[in-house]
Kinemage of the C-alpha trace (Angstrom):
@kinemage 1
@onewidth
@group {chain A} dominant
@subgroup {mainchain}
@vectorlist {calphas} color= white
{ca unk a 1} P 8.132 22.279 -17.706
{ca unk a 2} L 7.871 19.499 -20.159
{ca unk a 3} L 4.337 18.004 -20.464
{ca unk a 4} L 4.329 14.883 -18.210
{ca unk a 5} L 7.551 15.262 -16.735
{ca unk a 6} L 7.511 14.383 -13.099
{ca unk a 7} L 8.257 17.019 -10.838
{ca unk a 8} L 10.610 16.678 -7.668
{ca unk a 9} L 8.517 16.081 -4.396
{ca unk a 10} L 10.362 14.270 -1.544
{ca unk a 11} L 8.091 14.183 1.171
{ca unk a 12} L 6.219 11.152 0.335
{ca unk a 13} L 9.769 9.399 -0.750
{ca unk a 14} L 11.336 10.424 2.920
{ca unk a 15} L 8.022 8.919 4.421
{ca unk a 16} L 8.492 5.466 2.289
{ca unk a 17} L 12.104 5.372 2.997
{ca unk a 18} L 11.656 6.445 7.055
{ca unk a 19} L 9.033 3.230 7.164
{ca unk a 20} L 10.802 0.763 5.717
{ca unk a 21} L 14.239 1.173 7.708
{ca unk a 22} L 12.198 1.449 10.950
{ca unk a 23} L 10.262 -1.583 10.404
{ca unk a 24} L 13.744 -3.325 9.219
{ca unk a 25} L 15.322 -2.519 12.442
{ca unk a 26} L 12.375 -3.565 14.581
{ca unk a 27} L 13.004 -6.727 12.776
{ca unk a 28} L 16.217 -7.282 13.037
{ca unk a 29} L 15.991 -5.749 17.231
{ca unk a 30} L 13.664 -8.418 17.580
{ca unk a 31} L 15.682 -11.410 16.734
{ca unk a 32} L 19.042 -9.658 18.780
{ca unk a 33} L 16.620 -9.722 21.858
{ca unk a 34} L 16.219 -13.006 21.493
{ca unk a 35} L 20.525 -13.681 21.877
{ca unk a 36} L 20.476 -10.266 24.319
{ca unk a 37} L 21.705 -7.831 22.173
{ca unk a 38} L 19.282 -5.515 21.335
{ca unk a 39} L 19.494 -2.052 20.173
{ca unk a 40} L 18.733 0.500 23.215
{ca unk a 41} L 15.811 2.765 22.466
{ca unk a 42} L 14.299 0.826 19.834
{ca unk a 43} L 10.978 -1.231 19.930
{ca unk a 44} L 11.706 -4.886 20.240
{ca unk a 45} L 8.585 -5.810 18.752
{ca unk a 46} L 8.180 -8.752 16.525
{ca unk a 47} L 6.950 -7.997 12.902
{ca unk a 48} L 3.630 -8.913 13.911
{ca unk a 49} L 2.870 -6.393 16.636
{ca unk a 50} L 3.487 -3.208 13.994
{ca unk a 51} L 1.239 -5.092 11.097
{ca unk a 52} L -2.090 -3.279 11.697
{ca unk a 53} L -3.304 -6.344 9.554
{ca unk a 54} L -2.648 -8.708 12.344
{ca unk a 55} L -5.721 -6.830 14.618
{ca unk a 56} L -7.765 -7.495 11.183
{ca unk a 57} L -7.517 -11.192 11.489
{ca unk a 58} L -7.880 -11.195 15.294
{ca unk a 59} L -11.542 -9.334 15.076
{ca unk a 60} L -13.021 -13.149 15.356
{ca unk a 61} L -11.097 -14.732 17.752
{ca unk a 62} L -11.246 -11.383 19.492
{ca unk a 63} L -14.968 -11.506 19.421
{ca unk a 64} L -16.201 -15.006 20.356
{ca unk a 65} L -13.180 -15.402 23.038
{ca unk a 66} L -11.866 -12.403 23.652
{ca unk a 67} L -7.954 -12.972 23.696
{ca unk a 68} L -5.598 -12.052 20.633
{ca unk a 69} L -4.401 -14.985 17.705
{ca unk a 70} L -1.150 -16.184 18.388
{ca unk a 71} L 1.323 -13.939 17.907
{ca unk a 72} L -0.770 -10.546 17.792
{ca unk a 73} L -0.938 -7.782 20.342
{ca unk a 74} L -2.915 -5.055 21.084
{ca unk a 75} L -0.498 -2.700 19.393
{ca unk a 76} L -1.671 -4.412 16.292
{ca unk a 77} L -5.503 -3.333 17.019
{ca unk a 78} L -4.451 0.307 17.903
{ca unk a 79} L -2.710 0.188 14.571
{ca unk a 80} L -5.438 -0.784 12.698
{ca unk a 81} L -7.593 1.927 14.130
{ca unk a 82} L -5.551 4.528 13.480
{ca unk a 83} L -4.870 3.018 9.519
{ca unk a 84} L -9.087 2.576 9.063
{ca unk a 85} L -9.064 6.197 10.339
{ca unk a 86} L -6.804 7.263 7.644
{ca unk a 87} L -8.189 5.570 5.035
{ca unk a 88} L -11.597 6.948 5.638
{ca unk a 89} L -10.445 10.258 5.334
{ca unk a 90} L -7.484 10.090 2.732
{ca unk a 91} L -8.041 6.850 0.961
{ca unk a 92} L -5.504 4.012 1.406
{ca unk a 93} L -2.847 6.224 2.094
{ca unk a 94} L -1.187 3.556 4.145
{ca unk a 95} L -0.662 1.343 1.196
{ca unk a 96} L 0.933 4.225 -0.945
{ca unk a 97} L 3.026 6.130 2.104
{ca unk a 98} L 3.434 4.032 4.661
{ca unk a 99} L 3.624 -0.297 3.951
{ca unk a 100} L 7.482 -1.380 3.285
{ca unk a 101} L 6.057 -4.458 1.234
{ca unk a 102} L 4.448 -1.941 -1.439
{ca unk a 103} L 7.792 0.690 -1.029
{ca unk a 104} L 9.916 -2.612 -1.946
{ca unk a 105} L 7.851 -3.032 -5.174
{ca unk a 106} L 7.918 0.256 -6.105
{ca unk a 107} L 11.751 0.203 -5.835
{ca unk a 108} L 11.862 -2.911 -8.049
{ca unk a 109} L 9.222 -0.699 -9.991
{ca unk a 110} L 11.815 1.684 -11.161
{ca unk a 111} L 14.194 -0.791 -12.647
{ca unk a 112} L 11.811 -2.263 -15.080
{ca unk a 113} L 10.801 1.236 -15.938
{ca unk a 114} L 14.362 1.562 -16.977
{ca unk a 115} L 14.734 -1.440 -18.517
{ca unk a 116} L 11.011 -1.422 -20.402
{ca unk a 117} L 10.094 1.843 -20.613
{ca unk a 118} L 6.936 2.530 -21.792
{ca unk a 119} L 5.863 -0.929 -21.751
{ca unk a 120} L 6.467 -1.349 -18.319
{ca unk a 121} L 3.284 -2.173 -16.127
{ca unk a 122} L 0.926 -2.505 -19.714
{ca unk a 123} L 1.839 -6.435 -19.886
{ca unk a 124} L -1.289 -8.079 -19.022
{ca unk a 125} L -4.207 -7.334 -20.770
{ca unk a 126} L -6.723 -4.992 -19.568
{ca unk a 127} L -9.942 -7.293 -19.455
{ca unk a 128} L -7.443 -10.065 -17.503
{ca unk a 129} L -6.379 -7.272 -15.141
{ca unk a 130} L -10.257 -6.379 -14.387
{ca unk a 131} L -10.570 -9.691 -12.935
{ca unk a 132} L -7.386 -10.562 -11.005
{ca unk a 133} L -8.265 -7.378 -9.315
{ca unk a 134} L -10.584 -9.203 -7.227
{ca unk a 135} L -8.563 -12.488 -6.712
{ca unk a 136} L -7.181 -10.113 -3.290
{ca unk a 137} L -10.755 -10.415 -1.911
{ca unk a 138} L -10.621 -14.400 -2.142
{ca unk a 139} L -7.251 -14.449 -0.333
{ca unk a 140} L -8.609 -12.452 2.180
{ca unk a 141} L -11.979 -14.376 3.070
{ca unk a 142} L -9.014 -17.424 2.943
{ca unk a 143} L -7.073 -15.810 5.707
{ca unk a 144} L -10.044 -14.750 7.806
{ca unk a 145} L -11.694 -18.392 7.621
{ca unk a 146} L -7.903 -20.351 8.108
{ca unk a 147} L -7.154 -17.976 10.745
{ca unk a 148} L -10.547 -18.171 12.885
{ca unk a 149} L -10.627 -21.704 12.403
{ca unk a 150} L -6.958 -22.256 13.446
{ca unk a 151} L -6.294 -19.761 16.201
{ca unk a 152} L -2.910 -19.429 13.802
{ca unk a 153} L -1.470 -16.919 12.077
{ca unk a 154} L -1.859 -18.939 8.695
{ca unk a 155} L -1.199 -16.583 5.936
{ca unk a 156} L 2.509 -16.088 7.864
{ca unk a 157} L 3.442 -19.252 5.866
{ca unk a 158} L 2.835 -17.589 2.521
{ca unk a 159} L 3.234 -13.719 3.209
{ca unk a 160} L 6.008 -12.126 1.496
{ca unk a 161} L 6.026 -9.378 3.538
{ca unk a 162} L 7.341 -11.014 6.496
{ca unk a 163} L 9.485 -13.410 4.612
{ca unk a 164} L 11.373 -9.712 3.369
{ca unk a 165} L 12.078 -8.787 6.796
{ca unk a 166} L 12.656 -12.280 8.180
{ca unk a 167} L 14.049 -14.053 5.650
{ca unk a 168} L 17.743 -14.358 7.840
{ca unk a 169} L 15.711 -15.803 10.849
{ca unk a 170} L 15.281 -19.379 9.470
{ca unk a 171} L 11.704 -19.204 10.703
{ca unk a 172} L 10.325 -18.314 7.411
{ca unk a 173} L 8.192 -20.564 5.026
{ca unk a 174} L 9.474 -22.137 1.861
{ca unk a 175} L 6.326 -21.074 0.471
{ca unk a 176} L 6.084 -17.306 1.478
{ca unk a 177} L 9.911 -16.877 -0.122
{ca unk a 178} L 9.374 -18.623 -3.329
{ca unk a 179} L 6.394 -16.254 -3.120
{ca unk a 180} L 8.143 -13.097 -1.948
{ca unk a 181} L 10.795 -14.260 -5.526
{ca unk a 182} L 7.522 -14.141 -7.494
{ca unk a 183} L 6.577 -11.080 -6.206
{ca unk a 184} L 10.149 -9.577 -6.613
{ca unk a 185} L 10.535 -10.639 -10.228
{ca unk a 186} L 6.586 -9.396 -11.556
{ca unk a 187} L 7.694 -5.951 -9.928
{ca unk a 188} L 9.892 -5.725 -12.754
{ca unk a 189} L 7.024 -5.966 -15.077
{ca unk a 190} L 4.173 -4.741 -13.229
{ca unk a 191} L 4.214 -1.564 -11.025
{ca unk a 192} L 3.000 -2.722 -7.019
{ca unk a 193} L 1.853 -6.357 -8.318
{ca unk a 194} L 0.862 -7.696 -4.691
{ca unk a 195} L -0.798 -4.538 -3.773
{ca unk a 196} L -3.250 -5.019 -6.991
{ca unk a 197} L -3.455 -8.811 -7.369
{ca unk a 198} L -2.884 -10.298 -3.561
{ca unk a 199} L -2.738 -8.225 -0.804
{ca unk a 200} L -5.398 -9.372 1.747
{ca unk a 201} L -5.208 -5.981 3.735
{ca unk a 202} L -5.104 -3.684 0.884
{ca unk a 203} L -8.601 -5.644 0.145
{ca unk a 204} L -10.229 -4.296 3.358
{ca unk a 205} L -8.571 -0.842 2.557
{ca unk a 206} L -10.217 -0.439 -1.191
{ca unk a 207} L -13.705 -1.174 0.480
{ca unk a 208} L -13.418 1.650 2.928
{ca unk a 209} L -11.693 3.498 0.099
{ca unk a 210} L -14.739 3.690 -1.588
{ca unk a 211} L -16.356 5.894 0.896
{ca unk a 212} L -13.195 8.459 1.912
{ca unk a 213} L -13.676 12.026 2.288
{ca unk a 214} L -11.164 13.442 0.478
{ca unk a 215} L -10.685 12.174 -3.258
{ca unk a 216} L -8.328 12.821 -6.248
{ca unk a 217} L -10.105 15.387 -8.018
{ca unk a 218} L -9.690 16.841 -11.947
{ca unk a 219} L -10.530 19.879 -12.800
{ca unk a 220} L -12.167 19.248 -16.703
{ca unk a 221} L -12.071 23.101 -17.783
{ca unk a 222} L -8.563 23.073 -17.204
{ca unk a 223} L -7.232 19.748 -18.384
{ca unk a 224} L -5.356 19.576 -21.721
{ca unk a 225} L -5.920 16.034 -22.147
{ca unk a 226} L -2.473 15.075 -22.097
{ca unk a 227} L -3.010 11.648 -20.242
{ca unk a 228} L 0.223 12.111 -17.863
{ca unk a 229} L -1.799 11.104 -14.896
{ca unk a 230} L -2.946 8.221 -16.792
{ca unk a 231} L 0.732 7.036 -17.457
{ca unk a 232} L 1.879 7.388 -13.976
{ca unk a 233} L -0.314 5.894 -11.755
{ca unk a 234} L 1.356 2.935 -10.462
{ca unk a 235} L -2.638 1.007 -10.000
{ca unk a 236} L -3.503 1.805 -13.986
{ca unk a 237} L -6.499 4.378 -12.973
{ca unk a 238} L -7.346 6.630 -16.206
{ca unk a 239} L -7.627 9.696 -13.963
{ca unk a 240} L -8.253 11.529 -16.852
{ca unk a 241} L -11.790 9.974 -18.071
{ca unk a 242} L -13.194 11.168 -14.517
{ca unk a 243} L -13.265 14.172 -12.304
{ca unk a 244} L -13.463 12.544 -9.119
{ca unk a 245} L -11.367 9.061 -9.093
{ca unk a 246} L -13.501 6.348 -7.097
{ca unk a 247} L -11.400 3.735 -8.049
{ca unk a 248} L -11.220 1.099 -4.805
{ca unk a 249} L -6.975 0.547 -5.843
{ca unk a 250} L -6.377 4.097 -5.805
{ca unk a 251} L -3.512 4.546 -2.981
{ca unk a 252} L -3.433 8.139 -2.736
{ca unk a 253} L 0.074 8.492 -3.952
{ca unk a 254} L -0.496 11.665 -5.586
{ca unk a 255} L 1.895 10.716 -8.300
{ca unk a 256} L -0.830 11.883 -10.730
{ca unk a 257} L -1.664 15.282 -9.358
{ca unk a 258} L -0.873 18.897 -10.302
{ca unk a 259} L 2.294 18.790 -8.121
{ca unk a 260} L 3.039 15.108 -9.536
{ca unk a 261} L 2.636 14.839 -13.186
{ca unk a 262} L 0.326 17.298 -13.805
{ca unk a 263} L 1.747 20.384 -15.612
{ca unk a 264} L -1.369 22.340 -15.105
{ca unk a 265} L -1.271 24.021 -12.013
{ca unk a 266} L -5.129 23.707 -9.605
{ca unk a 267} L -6.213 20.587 -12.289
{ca unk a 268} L -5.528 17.093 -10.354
{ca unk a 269} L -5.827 17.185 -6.733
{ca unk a 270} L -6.440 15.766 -3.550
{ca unk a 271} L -9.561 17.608 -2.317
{ca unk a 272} L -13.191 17.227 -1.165
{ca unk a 273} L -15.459 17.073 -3.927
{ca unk a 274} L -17.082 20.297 -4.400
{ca unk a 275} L -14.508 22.954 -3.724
{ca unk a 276} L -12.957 22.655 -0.279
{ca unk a 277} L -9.179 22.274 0.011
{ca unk a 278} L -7.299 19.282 1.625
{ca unk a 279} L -6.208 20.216 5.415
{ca unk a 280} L -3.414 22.731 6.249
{ca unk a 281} L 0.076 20.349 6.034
{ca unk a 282} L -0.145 17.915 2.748
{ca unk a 283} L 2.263 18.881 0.448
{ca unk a 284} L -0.714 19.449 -2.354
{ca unk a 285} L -2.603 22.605 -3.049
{ca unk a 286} L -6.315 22.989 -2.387
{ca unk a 287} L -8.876 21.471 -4.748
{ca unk a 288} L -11.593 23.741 -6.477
């Protein structure tokens, strides 16, 4: 195999692609209930009640009055469980499996690969890109303070993500689809923009993703040094400077690992630190 060249794995790809046109018919569903035509079998939900992010901003009003904000169920608390759980044990593997918003960027992703190659995702400067790294957290001490202050779903007005899958409804903000065109456009430049520079729930994901269980791990005696995992990962982690990856962006994508990029077989891998392998199922081998 060619050093670097990307190997063939569709399970994570069948996972992205399974997410997003569930959550696209839920979407639609919802607004045919409204005119009595929905689809039989299928969750009428609105977009709101599968966003596990939506229990996130309810914790206060939860708290102090115990009801729900506006437009958020239970199902959204049970969902954020269940994605806290994950991450805790896998890292943010919801971001990098399972969210349509980040699926949608990496699909934009792969036409400015095409278009600028090697340069694509290396456009803004690395000591800039330390810092906006952070700007997330101040969106998402914005949405916490607007939202427990309001009773409102206030970051609805400016979230791309449910401009995407609501954008036909009429009910959507002007400002979340200029934002969602922003968004749309910088993907062709820079791989998963929102999920680095603005994502208020990937914020609370990279703190608990400091503390997961099982981590990318490289194996140093068998590396060659050829800096494939570097190139590939979509959140610019230089996998091969470390051997554990503790970045708080990493998204568990596995893009970088021995049955990614990797053309060493047993050197980058999802595993425990110290030997033991990842549980009996994920499509990756066991670390050492």
């Amino acid at each position: 195999m060619a050093q670097g060249k990307q190997k063939h794995n569709w399970f994570r790809p069948a996972i992205q692609i399974f997410f997003f046109i569930l959550i696209a018919l839920i979407a639609v569903n919802h607004g045919l209930e409204e005119s009595g035509k929905a689809i039989p079998l299928l969750s009428s939900a609105s977009l709101h009640a599968v966003c596990p992010f939506g229990g996130v901003v309810s914790i206060y009003q939860y708290i102090t009055v115990g009801t729900y904000t506006k437009k958020i169920h239970e199902s959204s608390f049970i969902l954020m469980y269940i994605v806290l759980l994950l991450t805790i044990g896998f890292g943010a593997v919801f971001c990098g499996w399972v969210c349509p918003f980040g699926t949608f960027q990496e699909w934009l992703g792969k036409i400015g690969k095409k278009v600028f190659k090697k340069r694509y995702n290396t456009f803004i400067p690395e000591r800039l890109d330390k810092y906006l790294r952070f700007s997330s957290y101040a969106i998402l001490a914005w949405v916490l303070y607007a939202t427990a202050m309001t009773g409102k779903l206030s970051f609805q007005g400016v979230d791309p993500y449910y401009a995407l899958f609501q954008f036909w409804t009429g009910e959507v903000a002007v400002t979340a689809l200029i934002i969602l065109g922003v968004t749309m456009v910088a993907s062709l430049f820079v791989d998963r923009v929102w999920c680095k520079y603005a994502c208020p729930f990937g914020a609370v994901l990279s703190i608990i993703n400091l503390f997961r269980v099982f981590k990318i791990t490289r194996n140093a005696a068998t590396c060659i040094d050829c800096q494939a995992c570097d190139r590939i990962c979509p959140m610019n982690i230089n996998v091969s400077e470390t051997g554990v990856v503790r970045h708080f962006q990493c998204n568990t994508c596995l893009k970088c690992t021995s049955e990614g990029v990797c053309p060493v077989p047993a050197t980058v891998e999802l595993a425990i630190p110290g030997g033991k392998p990842v549980p009996a199922g994920w499509p990756v081998k066991g670390g050492k």
